[in-house]
C-alpha positions in Angstrom: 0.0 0.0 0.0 3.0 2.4 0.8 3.6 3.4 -3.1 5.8 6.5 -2.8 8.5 7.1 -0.3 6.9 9.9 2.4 9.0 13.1 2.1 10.2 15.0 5.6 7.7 17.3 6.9 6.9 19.2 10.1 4.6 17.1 10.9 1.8 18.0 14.1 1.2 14.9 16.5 -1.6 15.2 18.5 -3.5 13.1 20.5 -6.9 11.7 21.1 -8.6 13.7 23.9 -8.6 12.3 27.5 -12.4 12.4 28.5 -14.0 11.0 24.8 -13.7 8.3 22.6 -14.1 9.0 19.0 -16.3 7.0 16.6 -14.5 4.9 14.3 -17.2 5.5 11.5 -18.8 8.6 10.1 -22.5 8.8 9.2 -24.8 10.7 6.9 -23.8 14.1 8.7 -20.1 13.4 9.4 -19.2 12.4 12.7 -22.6 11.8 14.8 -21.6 10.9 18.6 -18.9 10.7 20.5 -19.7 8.7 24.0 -18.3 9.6 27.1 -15.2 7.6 28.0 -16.9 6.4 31.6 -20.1 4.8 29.4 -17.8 3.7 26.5 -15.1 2.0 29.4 -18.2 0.1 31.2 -19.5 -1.2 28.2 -16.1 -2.8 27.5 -15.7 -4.1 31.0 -19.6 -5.4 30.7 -17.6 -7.3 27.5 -15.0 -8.7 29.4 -17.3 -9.7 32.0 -19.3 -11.7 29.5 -18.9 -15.4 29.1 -19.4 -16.1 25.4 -21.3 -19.2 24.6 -20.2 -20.3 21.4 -22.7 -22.3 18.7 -19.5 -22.1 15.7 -19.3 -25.3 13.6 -15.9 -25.9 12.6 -16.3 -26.8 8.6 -13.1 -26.9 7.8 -11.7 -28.9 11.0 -9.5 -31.8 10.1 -6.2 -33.4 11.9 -4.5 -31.5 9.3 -5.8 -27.5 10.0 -5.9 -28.3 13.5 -2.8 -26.9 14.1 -3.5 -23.8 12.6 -6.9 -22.9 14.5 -7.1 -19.7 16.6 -9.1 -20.1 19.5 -8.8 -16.3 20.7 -7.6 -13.1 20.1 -6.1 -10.7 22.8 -8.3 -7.5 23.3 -11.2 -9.2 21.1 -13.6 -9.4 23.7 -16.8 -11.5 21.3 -16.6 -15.1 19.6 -14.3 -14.8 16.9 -15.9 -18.1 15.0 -14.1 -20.3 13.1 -10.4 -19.1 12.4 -7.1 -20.4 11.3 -4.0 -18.9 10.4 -0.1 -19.2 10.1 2.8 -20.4 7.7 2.5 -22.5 5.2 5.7 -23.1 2.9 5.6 -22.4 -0.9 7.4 -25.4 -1.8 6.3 -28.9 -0.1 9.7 -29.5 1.5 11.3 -26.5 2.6 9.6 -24.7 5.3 12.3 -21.4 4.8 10.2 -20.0 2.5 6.4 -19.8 3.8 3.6 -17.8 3.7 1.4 -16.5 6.2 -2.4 -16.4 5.9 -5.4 -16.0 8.3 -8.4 -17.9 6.9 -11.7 -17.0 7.9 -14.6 -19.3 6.8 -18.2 -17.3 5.8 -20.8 -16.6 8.6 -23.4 -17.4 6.5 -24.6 -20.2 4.8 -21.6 -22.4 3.4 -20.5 -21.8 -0.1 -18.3 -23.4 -2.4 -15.9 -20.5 -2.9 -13.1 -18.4 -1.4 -12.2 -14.7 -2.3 -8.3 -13.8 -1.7 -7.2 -10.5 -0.8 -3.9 -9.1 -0.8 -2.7 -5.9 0.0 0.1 -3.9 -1.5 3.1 -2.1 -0.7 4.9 -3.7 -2.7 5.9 -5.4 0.7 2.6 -4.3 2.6 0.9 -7.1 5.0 -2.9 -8.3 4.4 -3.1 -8.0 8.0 -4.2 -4.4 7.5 -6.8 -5.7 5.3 -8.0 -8.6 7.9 -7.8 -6.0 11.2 -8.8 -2.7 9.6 -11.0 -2.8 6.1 -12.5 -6.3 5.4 -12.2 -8.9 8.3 -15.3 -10.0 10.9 -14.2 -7.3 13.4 -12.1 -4.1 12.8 -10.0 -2.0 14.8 -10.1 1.8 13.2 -7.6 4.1 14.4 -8.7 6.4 17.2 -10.8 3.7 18.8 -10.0 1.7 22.4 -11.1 -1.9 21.2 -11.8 -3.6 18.1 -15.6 -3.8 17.3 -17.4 -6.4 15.1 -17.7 -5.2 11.5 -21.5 -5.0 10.0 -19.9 -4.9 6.2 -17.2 -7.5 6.8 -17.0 -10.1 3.6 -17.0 -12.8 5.5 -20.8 -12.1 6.0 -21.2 -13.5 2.3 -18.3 -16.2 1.5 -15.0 -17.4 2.4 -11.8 -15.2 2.6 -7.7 -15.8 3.3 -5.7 -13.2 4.1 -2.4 -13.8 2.7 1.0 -11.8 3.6 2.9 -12.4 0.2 5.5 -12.0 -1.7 8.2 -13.3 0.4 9.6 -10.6 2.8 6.2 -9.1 3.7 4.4 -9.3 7.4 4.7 -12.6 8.5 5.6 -14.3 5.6 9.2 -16.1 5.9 12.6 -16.7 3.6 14.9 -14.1 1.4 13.1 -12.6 -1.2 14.1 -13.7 -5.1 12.2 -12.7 -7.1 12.4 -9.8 -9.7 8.6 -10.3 -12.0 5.5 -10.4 -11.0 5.6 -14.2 -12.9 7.9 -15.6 -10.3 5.3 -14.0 -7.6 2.4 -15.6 -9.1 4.1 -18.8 -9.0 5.1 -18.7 -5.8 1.5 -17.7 -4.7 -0.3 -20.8 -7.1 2.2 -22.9 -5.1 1.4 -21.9 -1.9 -2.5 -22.2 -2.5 -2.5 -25.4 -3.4 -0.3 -26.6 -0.4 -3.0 -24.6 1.6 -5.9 -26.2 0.1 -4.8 -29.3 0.6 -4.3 -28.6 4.8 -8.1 -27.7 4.3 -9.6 -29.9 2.3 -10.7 -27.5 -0.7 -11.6 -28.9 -4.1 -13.6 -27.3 -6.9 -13.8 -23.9 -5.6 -14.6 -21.0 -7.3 -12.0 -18.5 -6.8 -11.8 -14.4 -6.6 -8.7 -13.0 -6.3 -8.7 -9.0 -5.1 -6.6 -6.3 -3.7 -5.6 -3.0 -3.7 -3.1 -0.7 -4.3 -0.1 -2.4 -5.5 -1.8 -5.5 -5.6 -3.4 -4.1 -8.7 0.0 -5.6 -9.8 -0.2 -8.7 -7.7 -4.0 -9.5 -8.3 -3.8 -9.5 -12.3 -1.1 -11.6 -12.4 -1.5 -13.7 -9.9 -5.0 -14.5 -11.5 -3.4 -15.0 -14.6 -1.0 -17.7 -13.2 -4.1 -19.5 -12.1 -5.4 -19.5 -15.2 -2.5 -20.8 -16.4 -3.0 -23.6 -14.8 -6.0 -25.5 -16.5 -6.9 -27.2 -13.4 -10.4 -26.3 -12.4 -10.0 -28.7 -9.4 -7.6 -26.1 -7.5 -7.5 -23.3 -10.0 -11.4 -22.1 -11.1 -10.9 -18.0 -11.1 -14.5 -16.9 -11.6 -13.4 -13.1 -11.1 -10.9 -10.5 -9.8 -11.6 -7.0 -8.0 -8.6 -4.1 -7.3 -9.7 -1.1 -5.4 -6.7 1.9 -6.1 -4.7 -0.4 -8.4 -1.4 0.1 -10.3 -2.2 -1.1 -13.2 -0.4 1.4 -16.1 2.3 3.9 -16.2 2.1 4.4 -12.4 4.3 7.9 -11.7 2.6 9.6 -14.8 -0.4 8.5 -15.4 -1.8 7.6 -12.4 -0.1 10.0 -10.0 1.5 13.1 -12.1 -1.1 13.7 -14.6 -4.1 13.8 -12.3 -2.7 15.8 -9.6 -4.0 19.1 -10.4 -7.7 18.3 -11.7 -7.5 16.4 -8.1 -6.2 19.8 -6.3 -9.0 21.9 -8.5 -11.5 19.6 -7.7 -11.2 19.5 -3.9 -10.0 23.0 -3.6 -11.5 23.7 0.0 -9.3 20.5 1.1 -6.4 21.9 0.0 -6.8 25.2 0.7 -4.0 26.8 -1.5 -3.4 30.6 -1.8 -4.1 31.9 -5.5 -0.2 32.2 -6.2 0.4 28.7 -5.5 -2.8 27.6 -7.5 -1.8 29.7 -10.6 2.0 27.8 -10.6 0.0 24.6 -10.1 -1.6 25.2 -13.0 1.2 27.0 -15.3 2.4 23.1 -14.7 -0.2 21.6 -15.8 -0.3 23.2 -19.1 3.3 23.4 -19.0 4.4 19.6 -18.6 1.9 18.5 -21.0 -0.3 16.9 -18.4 -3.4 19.3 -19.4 -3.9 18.1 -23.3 -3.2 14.7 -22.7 -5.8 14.4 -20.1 -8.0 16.4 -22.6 -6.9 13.8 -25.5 -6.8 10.0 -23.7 -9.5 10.6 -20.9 -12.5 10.7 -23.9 -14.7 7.7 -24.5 -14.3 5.7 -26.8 -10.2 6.9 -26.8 -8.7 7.9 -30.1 -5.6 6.3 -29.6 -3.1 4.2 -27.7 -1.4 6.4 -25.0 2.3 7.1 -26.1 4.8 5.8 -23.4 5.3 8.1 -20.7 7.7 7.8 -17.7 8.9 10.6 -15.3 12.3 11.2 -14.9 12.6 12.6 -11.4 15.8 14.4 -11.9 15.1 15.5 -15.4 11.5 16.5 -14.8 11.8 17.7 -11.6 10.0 21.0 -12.1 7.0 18.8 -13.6 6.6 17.0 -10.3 3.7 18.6 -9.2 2.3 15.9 -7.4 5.3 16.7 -4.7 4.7 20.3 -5.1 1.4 19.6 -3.7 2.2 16.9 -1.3 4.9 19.2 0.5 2.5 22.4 0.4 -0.4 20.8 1.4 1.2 20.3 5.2 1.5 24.4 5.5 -2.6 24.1 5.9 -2.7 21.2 7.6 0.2 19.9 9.4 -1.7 15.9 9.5 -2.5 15.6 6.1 -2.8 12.0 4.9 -2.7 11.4 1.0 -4.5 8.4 1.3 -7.4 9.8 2.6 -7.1 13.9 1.9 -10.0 15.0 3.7 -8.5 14.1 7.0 -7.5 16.6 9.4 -5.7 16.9 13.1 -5.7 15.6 15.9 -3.6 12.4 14.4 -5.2 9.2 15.6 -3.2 6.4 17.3 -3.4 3.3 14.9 -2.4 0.0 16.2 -0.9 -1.2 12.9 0.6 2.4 13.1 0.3 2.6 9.4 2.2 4.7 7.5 -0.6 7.2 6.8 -0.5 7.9 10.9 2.9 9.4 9.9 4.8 7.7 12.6 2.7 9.1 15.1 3.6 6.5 18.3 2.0 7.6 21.5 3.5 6.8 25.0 2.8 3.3 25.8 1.4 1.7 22.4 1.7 -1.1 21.2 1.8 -2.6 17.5 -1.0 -5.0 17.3 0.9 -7.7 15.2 3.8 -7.2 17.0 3.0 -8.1 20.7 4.0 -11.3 22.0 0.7 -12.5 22.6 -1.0 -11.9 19.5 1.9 -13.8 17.7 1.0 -17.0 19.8 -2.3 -16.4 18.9 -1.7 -16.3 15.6 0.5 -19.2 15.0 2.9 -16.2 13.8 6.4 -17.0 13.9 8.7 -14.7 16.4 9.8 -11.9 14.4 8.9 -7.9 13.9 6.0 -7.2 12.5 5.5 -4.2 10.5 2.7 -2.7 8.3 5.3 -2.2 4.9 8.2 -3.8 4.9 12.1 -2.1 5.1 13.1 -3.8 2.8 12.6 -4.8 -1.0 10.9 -7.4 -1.4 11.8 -7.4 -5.6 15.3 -8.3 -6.6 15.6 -6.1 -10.0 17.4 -3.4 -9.0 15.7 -0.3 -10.8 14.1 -2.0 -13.6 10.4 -1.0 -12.4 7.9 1.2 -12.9 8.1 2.3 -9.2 12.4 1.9 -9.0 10.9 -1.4 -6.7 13.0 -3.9 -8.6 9.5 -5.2 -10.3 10.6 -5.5 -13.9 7.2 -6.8 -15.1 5.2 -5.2 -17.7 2.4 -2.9 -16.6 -1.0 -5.2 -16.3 -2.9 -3.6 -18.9 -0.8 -4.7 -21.3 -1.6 -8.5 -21.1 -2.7 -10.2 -18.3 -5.0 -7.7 -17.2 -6.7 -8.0 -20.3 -6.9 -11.5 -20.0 -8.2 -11.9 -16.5 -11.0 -10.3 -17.9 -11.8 -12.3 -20.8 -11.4 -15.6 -19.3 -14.4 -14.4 -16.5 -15.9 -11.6 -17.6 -16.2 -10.8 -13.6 -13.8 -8.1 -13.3 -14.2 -4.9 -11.2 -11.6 -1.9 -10.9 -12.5 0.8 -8.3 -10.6 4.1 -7.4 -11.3 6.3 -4.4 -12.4 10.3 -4.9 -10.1 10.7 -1.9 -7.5 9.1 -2.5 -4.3 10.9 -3.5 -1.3 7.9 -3.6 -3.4 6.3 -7.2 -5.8 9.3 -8.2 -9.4 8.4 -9.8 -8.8 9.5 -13.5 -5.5 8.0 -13.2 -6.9 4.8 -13.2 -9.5 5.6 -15.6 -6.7 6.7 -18.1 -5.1 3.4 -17.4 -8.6 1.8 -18.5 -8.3 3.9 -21.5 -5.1 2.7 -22.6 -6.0 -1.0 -22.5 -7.5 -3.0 -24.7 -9.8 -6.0 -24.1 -12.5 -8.5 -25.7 -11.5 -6.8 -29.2 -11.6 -3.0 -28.4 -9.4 0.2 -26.7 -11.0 1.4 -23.6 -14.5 2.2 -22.7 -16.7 3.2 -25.3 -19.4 5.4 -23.4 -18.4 7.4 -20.1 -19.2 6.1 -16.9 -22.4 7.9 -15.3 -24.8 5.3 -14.0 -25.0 6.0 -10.5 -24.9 3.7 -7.3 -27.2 4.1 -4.8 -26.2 2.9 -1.7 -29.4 1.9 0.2 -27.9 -0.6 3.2 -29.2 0.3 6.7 -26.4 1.4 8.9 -26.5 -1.1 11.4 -23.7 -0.2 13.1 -25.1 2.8 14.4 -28.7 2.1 15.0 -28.3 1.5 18.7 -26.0 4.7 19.0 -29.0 6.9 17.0 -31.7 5.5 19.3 -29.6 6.4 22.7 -29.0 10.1 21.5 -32.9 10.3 20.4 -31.9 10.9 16.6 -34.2 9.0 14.4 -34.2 9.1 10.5 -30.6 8.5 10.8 -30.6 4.6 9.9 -31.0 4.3 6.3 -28.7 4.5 3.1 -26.4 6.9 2.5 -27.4 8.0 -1.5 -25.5 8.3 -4.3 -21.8 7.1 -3.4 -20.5 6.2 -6.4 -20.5 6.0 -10.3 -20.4 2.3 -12.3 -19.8 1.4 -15.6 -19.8 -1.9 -17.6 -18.2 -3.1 -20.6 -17.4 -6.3 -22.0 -16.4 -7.9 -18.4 -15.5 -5.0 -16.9 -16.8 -3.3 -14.2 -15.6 0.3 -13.3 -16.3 1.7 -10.0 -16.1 5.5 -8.7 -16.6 5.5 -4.6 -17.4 9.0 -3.6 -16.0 10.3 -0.3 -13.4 7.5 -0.2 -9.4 7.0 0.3 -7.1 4.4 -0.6 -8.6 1.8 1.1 -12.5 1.4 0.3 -13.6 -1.3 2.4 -12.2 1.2 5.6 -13.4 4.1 4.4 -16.7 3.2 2.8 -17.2 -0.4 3.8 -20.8 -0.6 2.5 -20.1 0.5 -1.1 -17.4 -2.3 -0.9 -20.0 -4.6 0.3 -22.0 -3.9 -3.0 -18.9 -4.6 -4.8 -18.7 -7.6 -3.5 -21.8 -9.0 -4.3 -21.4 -8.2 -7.9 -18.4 -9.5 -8.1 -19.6 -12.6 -6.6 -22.6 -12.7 -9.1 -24.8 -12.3 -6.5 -26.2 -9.1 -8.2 -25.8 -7.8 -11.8 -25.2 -4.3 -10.8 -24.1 -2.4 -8.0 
């Protein structure tokens, strides 16, 4: 998930105050309630208190995964259900180079398929994904204890967590690869040794991510593919939420910048003379016509090759223009999610985006002792993004990451999406590290099932209607009624030829956090449960 290196900044650390407790969630009007820390610490000891009578039925308990259940989780104070994680190694017979996972099984009625996610980085652990967007419960940043999650995906099927490629979170063993090919082949590997610990045959499989697994997730789905061997390898669909999947610095990050400044100018909050050099740039560096000539529908053209030569192009970098002025307004600003503002929030994976904000006594979640056992997790530092690279190819890649692969939309993008014609690709409004028409350029520039790009502009809107169910209980105590249904228009789809394009309004980098039921929706018609979102 951590795409570009953070530049130094001044940055503002401020805490939570002492006497509230923030909610983790924001409704209709922003945020509604915040409850007193006495009620809010009572409730929790009432949790602690409580002896939870289990009814789980352990599907997938055999000799062989019985090493790998979880039985509890330190500071999750409500049944967990049935759980398992740990290692398990890529090749048969040598346990140095393993994978970690956390497998969840659906809450629901069983179903004959599992949805992968992977988070990005490169070298970015899942465990984000299982703890803070997707998973049963969900710890957000700000808040005391993790609560259960209303939107959580487990609610509809089966999903693994998976720390990969070798070097990130948990996973084990010196990194070698340099392409996302070896990666995939590592990962097709690994699943099948897992399956076979649970028993799995003839599953339908969804592979998804974000970020920089829009690198992983293409070709990863493409290995399985690949395989012709329906029995442990039936891909039935793929989704990427903020997804590198062209010419990353230029296209998705350079390009857009501006238009993303212009459009969320009270944000921002730039003075006139720094919004006329912004856009001098803009016209300057070229970034104004080609977004005027690619970003049409249907697109004349292929997109000429463009790559951004830091040193060379240094006055084009407006992206870091804005990045390193946007702190003078507002000393916490997070480009993964722009609209957020001080005080910084404590977050117990102390993700990057809390901009190594580390309060007096905190703890890393992953990284207590504890939660390792718990876990299965073998004894080593845990950290959100990896130090280290987790490619070997030097600075062959589109991000100087050592991954010398060709951009997905070149080939196995494409190709995903033929071979299921279940493919969604989703980009945040908010989201600053892979900007909205980034990504919809990237569409543009690719061509699949026998044409270039989209031939009609996206504009059907999606109507989020879900009852917030979170929040019902918190509505009622505070005698606000009316506040319980959907939320409106959040979004924009669009559907061509097996794809699936969706725009999440008031959303960052990571949509299943930041607007958890629009991901929901996305999951459903990814998982043909619906036709549209």
């Amino acid at each position: 998930m951590q795409i570009k290196p953070f530049l130094t900044s001044t940055l503002l650390a401020l805490s939570l105050g002492a006497d509230t407790v923030a909610a983790s969630k924001h409704g209709r009007f922003g945020q509604l309630s915040r409850v007193p820390m006495e009620k809010a610490k009572r409730a929790i000891q009432s949790a602690k208190d409580h002896v939870v009578r289990t009814t789980t039925k352990y599907r997938f308990l055999s000799s062989k995964s019985k090493p790998y259940k979880v039985n509890h989780l330190p500071d999750v104070h409500f049944d967990i259900g049935e759980m398992y994680s740990g290692l398990v190694p890529i090749e048969k017979n040598d346990t140095s180079r393993s994978l970690f996972f956390v497998f969840q099984p659906t809450i629901g009625e069983p179903v004959d398929e599992i949805v992968i996610w992977l988070n990005g980085g490169p070298g970015c652990s899942s465990m984000e994904g299982f703890l803070q967007e997707n998973g049963r419960f969900t710890w957000q940043p700000g808040t005391y204890l993790p609560v259960e999650n209303e939107y959580s995906w487990v609610n509809l099927t089966n999903v693994l967590w998976v720390d990969q490629p070798v070097g990130t979170g948990f996973s084990i063993g010196k990194p070698t690869a340099d392409s996302e090919e070896e990666i995939a082949q590592d990962f097709v590997k690994f699943f099948k040794n897992w399956q076979e610990i649970f028993g799995i045959k003839n599953y339908k499989i969804y592979v998804t991510g974000e970020s920089y697994a829009g690198r992983y997730v293409p070709y990863i789905s493409a290995a399985i593919l690949d395989e012709q061997n329906k029995e442990n390898y039936d891909l039935h669909g793929a989704l990427m939420y903020d997804p590198c999947i062209g010419q990353y610095d230029w296209v998705q990050e350079e390009a857009p910048a501006v238009p993303l400044v212009q459009a969320n100018a009270n944000l921002f909050n730039f003075n006139e003379t720094f919004m006329a050099e912004l856009e001098r740039l803009h016209k300057k560096c070229g970034y104004e016509e080609f977004i005027d000539k690619y970003l049409t529908f249907p697109p004349p053209e292929h997109q000429p090759p463009k790559f951004f030569n830091y040193t060379t192009d240094a006055e084009c970098d407006v992206f870091d223009l804005i990045y390193n002025e946007a702190f003078s307004a507002n000393p916490c600003f997070d480009l993964y999610e722009i609209p957020a503002m001080c005080p910084l929030l404590w977050d117990v994976l102390a993700f990057p985006g809390s901009l190594g904000y580390l309060p007096d006594g905190a703890t890393v979640y992953f990284d207590r002792a504890d939660v390792k056992r718990a876990l299965h997790a073998p004894n080593i530092t845990w950290s959100e993004c990896s130090d280290g690279p987790v490619f070997t190819g030097g600075d062959a890649g589109p991000q100087q990451e050592g991954d010398i692969s060709a951009n997905p939309i070149e080939k196995v993008l494409p190709q995903v999406i033929e071979a299921t014609n279940r493919v969604l690709i989703g980009n945040g409004d908010y989201d600053m590290v892979i900007i909205t028409n980034g990504t919809l350029l990237s569409i543009q520039n690719m061509t699949w099932n026998g044409h270039l790009g989209f031939q009609k502009k996206p504009e059907k809107p999606i109507v989020i209607d879900l009852p917030d169910l979170q929040y019902q209980s918190v509505f009622a105590e505070n005698g606000m009624t009316g506040l319980d249904g959907g939320q409106g228009v959040m979004g924009i789809q669009h559907f061509e030829r097996g794809l699936m394009w969706v725009e999440t309004y008031q959303s960052g980098h990571m949509e299943p956090q930041y607007q958890p039921r629009s991901s929901y929706r996305h999951l459903s018609y990814l998982l043909n449960r619906t036709q549209e979102i």
